[in-house]
C-alpha positions as CSV (number, residue, x, y, z in Angstrom):
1,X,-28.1,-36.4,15.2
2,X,-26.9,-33.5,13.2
3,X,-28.5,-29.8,13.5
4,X,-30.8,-28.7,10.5
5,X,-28.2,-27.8,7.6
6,X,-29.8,-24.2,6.0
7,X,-31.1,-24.6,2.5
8,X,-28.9,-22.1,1.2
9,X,-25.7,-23.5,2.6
10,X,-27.0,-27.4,0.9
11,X,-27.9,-25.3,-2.4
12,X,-24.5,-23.8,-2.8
13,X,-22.8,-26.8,-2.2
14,X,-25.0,-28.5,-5.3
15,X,-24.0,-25.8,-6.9
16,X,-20.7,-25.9,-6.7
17,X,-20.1,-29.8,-6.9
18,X,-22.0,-29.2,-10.1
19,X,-20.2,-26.3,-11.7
20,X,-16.9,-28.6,-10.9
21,X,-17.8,-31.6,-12.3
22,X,-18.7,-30.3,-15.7
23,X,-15.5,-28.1,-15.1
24,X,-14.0,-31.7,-15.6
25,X,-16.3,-32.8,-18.6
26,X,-14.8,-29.7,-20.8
27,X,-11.6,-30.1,-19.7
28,X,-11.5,-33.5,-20.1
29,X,-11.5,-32.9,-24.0
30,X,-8.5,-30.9,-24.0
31,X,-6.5,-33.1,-21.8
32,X,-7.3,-36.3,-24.5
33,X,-6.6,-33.8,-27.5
34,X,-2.9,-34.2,-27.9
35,X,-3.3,-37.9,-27.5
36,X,-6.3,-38.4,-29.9
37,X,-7.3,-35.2,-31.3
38,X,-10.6,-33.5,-30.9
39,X,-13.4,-35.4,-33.2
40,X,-16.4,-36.7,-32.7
41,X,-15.8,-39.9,-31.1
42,X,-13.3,-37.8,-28.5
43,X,-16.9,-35.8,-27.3
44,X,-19.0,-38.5,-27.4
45,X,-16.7,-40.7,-25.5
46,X,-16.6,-37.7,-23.1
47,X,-19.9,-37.5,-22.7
48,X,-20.9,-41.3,-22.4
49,X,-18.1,-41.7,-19.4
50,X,-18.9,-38.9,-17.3
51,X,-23.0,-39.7,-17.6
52,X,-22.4,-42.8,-16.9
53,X,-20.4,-42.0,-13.7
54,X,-23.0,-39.4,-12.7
55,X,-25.1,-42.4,-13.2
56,X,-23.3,-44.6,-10.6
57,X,-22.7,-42.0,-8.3
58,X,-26.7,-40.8,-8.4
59,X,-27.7,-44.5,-7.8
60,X,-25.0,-45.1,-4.8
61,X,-25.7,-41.3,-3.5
62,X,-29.6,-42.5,-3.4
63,X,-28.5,-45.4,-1.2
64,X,-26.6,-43.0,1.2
65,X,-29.2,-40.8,1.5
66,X,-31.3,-43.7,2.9
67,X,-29.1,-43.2,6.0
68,X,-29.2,-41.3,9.0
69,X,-28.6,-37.3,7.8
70,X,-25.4,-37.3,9.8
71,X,-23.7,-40.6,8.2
72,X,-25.1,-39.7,5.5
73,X,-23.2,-36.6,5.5
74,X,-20.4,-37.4,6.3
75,X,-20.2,-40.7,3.5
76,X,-20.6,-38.0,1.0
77,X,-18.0,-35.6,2.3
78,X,-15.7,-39.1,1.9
79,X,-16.8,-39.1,-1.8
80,X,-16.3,-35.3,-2.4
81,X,-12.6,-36.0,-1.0
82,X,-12.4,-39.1,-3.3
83,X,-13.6,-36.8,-6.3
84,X,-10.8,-34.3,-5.1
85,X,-8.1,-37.3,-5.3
86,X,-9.0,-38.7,-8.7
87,X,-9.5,-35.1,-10.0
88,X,-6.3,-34.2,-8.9
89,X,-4.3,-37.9,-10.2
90,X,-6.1,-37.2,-13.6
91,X,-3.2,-35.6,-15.6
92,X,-0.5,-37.9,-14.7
93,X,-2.8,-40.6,-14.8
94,X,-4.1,-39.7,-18.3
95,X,0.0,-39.5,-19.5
96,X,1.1,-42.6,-18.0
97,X,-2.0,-44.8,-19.7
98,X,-2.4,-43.1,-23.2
99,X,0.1,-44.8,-24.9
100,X,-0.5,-48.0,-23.2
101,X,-4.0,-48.3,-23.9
102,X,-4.2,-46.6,-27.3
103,X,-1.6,-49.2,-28.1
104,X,-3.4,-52.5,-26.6
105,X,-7.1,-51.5,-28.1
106,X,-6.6,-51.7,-31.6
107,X,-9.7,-50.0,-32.9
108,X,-9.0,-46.5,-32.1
109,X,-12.4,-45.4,-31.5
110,X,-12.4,-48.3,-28.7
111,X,-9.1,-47.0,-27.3
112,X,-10.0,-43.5,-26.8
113,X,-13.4,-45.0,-24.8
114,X,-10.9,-47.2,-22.6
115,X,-8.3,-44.2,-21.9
116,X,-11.8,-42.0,-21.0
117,X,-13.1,-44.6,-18.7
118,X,-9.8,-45.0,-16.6
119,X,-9.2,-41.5,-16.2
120,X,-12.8,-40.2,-16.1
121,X,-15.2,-42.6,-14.8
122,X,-14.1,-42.2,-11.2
123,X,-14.1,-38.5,-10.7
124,X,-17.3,-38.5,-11.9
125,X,-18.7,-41.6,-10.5
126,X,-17.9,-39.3,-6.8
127,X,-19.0,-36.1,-8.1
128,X,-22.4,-37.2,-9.1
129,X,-22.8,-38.8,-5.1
130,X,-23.9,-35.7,-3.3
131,X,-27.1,-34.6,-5.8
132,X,-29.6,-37.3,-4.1
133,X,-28.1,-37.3,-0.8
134,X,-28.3,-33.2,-0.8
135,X,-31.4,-33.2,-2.0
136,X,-32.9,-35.5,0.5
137,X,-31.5,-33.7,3.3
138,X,-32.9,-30.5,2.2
139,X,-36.9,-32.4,1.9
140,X,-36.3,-33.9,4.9
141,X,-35.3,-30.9,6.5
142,X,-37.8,-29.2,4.9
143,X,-41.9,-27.7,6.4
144,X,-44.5,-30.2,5.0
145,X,-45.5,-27.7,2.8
146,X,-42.1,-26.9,1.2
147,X,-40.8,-29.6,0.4
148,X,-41.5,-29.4,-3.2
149,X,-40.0,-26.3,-3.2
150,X,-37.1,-27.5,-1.5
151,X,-36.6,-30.3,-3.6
152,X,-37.2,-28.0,-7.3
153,X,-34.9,-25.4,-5.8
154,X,-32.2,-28.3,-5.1
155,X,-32.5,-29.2,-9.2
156,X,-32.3,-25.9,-10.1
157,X,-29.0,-25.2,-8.2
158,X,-27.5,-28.0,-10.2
159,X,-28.5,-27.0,-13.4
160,X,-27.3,-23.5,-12.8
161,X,-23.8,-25.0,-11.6
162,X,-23.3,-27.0,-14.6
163,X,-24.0,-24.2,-16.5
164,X,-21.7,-21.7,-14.6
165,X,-19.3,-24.9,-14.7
166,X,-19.6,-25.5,-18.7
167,X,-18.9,-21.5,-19.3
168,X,-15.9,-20.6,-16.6
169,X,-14.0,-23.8,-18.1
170,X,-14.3,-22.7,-21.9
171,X,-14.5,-18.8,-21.4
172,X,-12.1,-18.4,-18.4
173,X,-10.2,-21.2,-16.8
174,X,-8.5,-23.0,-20.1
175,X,-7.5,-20.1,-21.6
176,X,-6.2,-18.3,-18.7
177,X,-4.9,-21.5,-16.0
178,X,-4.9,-24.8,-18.2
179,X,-5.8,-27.8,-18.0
180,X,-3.5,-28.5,-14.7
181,X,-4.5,-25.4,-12.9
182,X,-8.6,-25.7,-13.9
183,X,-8.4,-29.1,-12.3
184,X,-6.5,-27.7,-9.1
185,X,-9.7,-25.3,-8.8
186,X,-11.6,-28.1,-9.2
187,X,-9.5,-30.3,-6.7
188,X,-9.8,-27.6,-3.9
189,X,-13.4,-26.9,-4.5
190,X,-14.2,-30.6,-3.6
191,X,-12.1,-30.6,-0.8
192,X,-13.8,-27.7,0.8
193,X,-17.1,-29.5,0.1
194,X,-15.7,-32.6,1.3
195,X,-14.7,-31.2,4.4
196,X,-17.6,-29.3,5.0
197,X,-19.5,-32.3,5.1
198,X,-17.8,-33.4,7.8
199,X,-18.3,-31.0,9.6
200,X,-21.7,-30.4,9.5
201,X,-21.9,-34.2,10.1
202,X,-19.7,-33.6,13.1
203,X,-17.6,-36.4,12.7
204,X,-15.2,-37.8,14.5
205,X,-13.2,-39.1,11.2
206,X,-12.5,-35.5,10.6
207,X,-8.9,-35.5,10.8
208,X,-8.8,-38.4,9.0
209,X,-10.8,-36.2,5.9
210,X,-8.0,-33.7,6.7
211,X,-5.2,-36.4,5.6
212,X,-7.4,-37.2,2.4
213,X,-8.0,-33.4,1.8
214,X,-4.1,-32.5,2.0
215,X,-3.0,-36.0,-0.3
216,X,-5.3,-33.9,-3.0
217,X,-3.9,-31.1,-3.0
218,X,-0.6,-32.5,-3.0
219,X,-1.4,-34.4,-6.1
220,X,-2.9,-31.1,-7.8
221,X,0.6,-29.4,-6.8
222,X,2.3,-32.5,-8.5
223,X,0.3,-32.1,-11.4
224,X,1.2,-28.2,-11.8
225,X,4.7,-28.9,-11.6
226,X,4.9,-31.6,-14.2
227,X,5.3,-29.7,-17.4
228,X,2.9,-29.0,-20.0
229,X,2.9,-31.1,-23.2
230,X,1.8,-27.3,-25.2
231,X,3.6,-25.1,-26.0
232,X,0.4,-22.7,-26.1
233,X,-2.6,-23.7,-24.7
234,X,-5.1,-21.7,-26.3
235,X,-9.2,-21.3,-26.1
236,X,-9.0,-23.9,-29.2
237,X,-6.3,-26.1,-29.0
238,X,-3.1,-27.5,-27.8
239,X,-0.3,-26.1,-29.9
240,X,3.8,-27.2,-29.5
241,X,6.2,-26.4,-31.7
242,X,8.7,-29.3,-31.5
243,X,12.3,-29.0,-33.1
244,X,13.5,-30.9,-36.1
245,X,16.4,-29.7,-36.8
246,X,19.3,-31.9,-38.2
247,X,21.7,-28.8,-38.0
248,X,21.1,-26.5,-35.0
249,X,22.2,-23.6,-37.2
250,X,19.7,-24.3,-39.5
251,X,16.9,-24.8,-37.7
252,X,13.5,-27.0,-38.6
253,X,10.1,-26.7,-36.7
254,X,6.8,-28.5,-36.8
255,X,3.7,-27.0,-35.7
256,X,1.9,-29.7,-33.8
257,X,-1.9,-29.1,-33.3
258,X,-3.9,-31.7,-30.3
259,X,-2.3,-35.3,-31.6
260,X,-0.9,-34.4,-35.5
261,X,1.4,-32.1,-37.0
262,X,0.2,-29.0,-39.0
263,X,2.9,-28.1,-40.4
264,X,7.0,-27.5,-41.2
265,X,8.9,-24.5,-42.0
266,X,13.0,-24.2,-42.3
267,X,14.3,-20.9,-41.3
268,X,16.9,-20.9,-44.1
269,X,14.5,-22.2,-47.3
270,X,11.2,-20.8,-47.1
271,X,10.0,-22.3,-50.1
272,X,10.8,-25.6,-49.2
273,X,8.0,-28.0,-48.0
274,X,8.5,-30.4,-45.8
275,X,4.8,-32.5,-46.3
276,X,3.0,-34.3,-49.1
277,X,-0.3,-31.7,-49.2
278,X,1.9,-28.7,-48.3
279,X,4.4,-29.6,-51.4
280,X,1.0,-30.1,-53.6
281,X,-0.9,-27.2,-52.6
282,X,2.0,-25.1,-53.0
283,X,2.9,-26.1,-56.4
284,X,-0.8,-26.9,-58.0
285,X,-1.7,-23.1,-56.8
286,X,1.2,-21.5,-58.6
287,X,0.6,-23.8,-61.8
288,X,-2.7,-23.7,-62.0
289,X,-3.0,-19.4,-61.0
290,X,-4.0,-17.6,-63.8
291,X,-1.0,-15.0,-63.4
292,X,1.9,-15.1,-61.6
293,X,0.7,-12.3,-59.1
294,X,-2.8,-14.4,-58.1
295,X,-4.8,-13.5,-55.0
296,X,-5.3,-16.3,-52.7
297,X,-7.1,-17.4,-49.6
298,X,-6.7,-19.7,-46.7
299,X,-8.4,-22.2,-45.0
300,X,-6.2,-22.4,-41.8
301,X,-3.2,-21.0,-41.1
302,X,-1.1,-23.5,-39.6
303,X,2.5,-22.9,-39.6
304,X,1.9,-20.6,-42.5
305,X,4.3,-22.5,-44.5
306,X,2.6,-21.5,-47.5
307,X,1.4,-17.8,-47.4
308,X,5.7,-18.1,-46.3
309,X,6.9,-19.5,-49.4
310,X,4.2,-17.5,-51.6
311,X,5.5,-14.6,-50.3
312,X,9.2,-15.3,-51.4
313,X,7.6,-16.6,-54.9
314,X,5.9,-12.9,-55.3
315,X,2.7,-13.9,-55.4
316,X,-0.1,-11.5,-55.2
317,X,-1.9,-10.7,-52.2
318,X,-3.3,-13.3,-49.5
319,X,-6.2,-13.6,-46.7
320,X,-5.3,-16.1,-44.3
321,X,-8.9,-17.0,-42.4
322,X,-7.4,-18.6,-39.1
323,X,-9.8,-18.8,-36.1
324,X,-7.6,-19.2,-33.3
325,X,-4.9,-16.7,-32.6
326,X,-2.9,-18.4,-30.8
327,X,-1.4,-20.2,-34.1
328,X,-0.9,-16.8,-35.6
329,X,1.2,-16.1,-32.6
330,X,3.3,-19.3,-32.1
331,X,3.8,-19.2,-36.3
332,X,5.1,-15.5,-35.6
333,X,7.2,-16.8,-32.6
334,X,8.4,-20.0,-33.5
335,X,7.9,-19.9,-37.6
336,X,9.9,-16.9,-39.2
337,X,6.3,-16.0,-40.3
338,X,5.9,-11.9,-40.9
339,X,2.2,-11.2,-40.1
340,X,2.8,-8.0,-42.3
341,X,2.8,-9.9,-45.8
342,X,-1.0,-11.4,-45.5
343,X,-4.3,-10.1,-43.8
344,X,-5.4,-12.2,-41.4
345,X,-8.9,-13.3,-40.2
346,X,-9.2,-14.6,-36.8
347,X,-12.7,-16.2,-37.3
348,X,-14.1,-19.3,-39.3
349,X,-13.3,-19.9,-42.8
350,X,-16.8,-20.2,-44.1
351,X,-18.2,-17.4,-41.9
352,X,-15.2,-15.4,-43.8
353,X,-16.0,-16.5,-46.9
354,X,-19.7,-15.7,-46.3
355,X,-20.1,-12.5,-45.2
356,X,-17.4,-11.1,-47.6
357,X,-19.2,-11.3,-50.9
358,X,-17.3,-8.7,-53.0
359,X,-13.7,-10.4,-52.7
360,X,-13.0,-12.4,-54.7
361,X,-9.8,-15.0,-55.3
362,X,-7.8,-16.8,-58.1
363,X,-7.2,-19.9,-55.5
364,X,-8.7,-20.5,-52.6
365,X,-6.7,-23.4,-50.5
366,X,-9.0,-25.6,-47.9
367,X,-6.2,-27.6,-45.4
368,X,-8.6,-28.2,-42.9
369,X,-8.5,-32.2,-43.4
370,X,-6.2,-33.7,-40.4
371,X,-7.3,-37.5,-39.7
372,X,-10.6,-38.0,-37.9
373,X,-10.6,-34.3,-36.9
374,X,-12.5,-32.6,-39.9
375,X,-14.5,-29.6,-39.8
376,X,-17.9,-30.9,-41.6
377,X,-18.7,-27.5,-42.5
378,X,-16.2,-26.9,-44.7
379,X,-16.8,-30.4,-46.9
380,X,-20.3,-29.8,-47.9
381,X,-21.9,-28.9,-51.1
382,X,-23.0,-25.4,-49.6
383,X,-19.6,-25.0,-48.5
384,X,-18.2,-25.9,-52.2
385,X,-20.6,-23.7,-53.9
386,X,-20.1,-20.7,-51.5
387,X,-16.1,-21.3,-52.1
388,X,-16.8,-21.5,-56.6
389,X,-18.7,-18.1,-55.5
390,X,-15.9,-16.4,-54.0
391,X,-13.3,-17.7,-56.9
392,X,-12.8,-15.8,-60.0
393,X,-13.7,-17.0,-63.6
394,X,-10.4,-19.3,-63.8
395,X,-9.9,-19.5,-60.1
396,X,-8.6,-22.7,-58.4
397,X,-10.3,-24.4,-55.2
398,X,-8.0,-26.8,-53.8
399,X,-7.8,-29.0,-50.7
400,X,-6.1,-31.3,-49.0
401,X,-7.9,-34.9,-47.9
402,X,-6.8,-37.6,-45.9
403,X,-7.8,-41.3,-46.5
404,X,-7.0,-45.3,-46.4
405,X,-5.8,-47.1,-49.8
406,X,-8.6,-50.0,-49.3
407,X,-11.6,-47.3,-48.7
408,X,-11.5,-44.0,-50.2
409,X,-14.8,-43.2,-49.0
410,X,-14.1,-39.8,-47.8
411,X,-11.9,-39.0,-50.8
412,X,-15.1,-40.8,-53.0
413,X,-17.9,-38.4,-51.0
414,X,-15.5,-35.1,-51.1
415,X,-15.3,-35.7,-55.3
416,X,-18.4,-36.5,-55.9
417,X,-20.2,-33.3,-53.4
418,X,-17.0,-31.3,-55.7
419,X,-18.9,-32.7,-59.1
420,X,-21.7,-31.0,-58.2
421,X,-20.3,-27.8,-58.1
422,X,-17.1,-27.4,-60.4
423,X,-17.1,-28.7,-63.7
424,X,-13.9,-30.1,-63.6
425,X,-12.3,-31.8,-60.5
426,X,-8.5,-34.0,-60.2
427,X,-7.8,-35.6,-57.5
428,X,-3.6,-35.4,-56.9
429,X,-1.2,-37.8,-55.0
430,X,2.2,-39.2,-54.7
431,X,3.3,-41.0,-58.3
432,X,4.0,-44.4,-56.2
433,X,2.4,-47.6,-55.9
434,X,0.6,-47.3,-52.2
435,X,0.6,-50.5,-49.8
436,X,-2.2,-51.8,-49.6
437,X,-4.5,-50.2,-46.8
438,X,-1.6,-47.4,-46.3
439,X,-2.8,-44.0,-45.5
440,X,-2.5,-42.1,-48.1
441,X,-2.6,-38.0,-48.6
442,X,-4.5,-36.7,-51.7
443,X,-4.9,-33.1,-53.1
444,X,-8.0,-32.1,-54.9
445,X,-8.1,-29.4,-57.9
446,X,-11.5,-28.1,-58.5
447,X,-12.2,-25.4,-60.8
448,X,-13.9,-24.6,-64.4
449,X,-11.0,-26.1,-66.6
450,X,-8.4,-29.1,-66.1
451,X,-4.8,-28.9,-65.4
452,X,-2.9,-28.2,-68.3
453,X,0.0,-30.8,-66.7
454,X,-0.8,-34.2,-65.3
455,X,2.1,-34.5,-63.1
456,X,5.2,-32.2,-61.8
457,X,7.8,-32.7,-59.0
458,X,8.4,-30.9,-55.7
459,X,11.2,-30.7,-52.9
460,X,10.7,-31.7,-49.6
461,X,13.6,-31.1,-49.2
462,X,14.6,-34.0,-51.5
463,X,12.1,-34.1,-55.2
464,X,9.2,-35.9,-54.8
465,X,6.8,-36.3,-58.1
466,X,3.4,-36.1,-58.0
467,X,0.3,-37.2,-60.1
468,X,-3.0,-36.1,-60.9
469,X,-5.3,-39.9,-60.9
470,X,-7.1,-41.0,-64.3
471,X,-10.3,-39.4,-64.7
472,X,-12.1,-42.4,-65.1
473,X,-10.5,-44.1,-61.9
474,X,-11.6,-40.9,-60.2
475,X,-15.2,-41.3,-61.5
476,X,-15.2,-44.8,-60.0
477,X,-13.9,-44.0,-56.8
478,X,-16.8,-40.9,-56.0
479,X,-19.7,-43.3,-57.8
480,X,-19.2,-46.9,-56.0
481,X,-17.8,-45.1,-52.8
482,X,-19.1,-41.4,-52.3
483,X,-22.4,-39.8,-51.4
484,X,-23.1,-36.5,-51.4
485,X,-22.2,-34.5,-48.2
486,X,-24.8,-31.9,-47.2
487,X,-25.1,-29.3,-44.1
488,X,-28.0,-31.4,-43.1
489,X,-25.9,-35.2,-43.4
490,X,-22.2,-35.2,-43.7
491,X,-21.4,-38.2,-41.7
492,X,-17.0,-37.3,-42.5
493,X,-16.0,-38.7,-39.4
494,X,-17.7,-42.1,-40.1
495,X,-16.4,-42.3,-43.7
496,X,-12.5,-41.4,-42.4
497,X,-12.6,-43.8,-39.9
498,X,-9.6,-46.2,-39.9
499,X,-10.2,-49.2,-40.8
500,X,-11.2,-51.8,-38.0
């Protein structure tokens, strides 16, 4: 029979197997990021594991806890050592099975659930194991006429660990360790829990947890050494710049943000653009600019391909609303981008937009649309009329929107929410026949007037033409496929969805 454990030392254990475990839960987004991107169904994939582990783990933590305190004990310092191994295996694990399982699920939503569960569902499952057995130590051990105080102050240490855990991952440990160094934290809190445990319980398998504590952390120094898939890892995303260069001395970058690219610059031709929404939003802003030396501003910066190649065109001058630095930086770094030739904005576009009411543009250029990863802010109709407010009299709001040939239900909402606002809206794409249920990238034109043009050509590097679509067809589209997106129901990510 073990001595009485003091309340404080079983609070400040709940505490800290709390604070990790949700360490894990925020990290665990970043980690799935460059496989699947950050959407929707990444979080709530997140979210629906790790419960459901804590689940598990509660329920076989309650059976534990029907044990004598010093088994008890030491069955959860075994667990806290198990969440300490699986913690630690996590990144490799995640890199080995992404591909794999992404490419065996076919629904993609499905396949990000799958990679979640097989990464996730075990740390958690171990990590949610000491709460019951804790807190029925600490009743037990409790005066008859403190145990509810025992027991409240044991649900209030968790709650304040999983908030201390949910603010150190996205204020201090991602943006200063990363993802392999946060879960090394992680990996050696559990083991001094897990060992602890074992002591208190005095048991005799103690050198036995000392073999499982020192596999842990030899699996969190394999993780550190195996290198980073970012180039940057930033408070917002995961950011590489990846080399695509046919001729070394002429060198080619993409930006890749989480899973997709974001854009391609050439050192040697700025004003070349290498993508099908970065060629049209180039060339439909110049054409459709009321002067040659128009004022502009930018929804994401990206790569800054195109504040680049405005800048060697002459064009007037440019806001850039970027919220996260750290592209800035790497498009500095990595990008032959001059920070001198536009202001910049580190904040959101729409809070830019917003609190800025005497500027006004002749284009503003919205290329926030990447897949299933759309801000739903920046698609509604009080986002549109916000954007008409900022634009001058013959101004230009343009974006780029990505969709599928056989539904065109994001590209139907986005026009008709656009109708509401502008008077006249085109919708622009590649002048080919698509395959049927290709993915296909589409520029809209919104502004008080049509296009004076219904179709031109761009390099990229080689000409590519482009079309605006027939008014009519466009009508179709937003009426039989579109419903008005609003700050209060834009359901993007549904409507973007791949097919099934």
């Amino acid at each position: 029979m073990t001595r009485p454990t003091p309340l404080w030392l079983l609070l400040t254990l709940q505490t800290a197997v709390s604070a990790a475990s949700l360490v894990v839960e925020i990290v665990a987004g970043r980690m799935l990021a460059p496989h699947v991107g950050m959407s929707l169904y990444t979080w709530t994939s997140i979210i629906a594991v790790v419960l459901a582990g804590f689940s598990a783990g509660h329920w076989w933590g309650g059976r534990l806890a029907e044990r004598p305190v010093d088994r008890a004990l030491a069955w959860t310092g075994g667990a806290l050592l198990a969440a300490a191994l699986t913690t630690a295996g996590a990144v490799n694990l995640l890199r080995l099975l992404a591909t794999p399982r992404l490419d065996s699920v076919g629904h993609p939503v499905w396949g990000i659930t799958a990679i979640t569960m097989a990464v996730f569902f075990l740390p958690s499952f171990f990590a949610g194991v000491p709460a019951p057995v804790l807190a029925h130590v600490s009743v037990s051990q409790a005066a008859p006429d403190r145990q509810g105080r025992a027991l409240g102050a044991m649900f209030a240490a968790g709650a304040i660990g999983a908030i201390a855990g949910t603010r150190l991952a996205g204020c201090l440990f991602l943006s200063w360790l990363g993802t392999a160094a946060t879960l090394a934290v992680v990996t050696i809190t559990y083991v001094i829990g897990g060992l602890l445990l074992f002591w208190l319980a005095r048991s005799r398998a103690l050198i036995l947890a000392g073999g499982a504590a020192l596999a842990a952390l030899v699996l969190a120094g394999v993780a550190l050494a195996t290198p980073n898939p970012c180039t940057v890892e930033s408070r917002y995303f995961c950011i590489r710049t990846v080399d695509m260069s046919a001729d070394p001395a002429s060198p080619v970058h993409l930006m890749v943000i989480d899973h997709l690219g974001h854009g391609m610059s050439a050192r040697d031709v700025p004003t070349v653009m290498f993508t099908e929404h970065a060629a049209m939003l180039d060339e439909l802003a110049r054409r459709r600019a009321p002067r040659a030396d128009f004022t502009s501003f930018f929804i994401g910066g990206g790569s800054y391909s195109i504040p680049r190649a405005f800048t060697e065109h002459g064009t007037g001058p440019m806001v850039v609303a970027e919220i996260d630095p750290a592209v800035t930086a790497l498009a500095e770094q990595d990008f032959w981008f001059d920070p001198a030739t536009v202001t910049i904005l580190h904040e959101d576009a729409r809070r830019a937009l917003l609190t800025r009411p005497d500027q006004l543009y002749d284009v503003i250029i919205g290329d926030a649309f990447t897949d299933v990863v759309v801000p739903v802010h920046l698609v509604t109709r009080e986002f549109f009329e916000l954007a008409r407010a900022r634009l001058t009299g013959d101004g230009t709001f343009l974006m780029n929107v990505i969709d599928y040939e056989d539904r065109l239900q994001a590209l139907g909402s986005i026009v008709l929410t656009l109708q509401e606002v502008f008077p006249s809206v085109e919708v622009w794409t590649q002048a080919v026949q698509p395959e049927p249920g290709s993915r296909m990238v589409f520029v809209i034109a919104a502004g008080n007037a049509p296009s004076e043009f219904d179709g031109f050509s761009a390099p990229m590097p080689f000409r590519m033409e482009f079309g605006a679509l027939g008014e009519r067809f466009v009508t179709r589209i937003a009426e039989t496929r579109g419903i008005i997106l609003t700050d209060d129901y834009a359901p993007i990510d549904r409507l973007i969805g791949r097919p099934d």
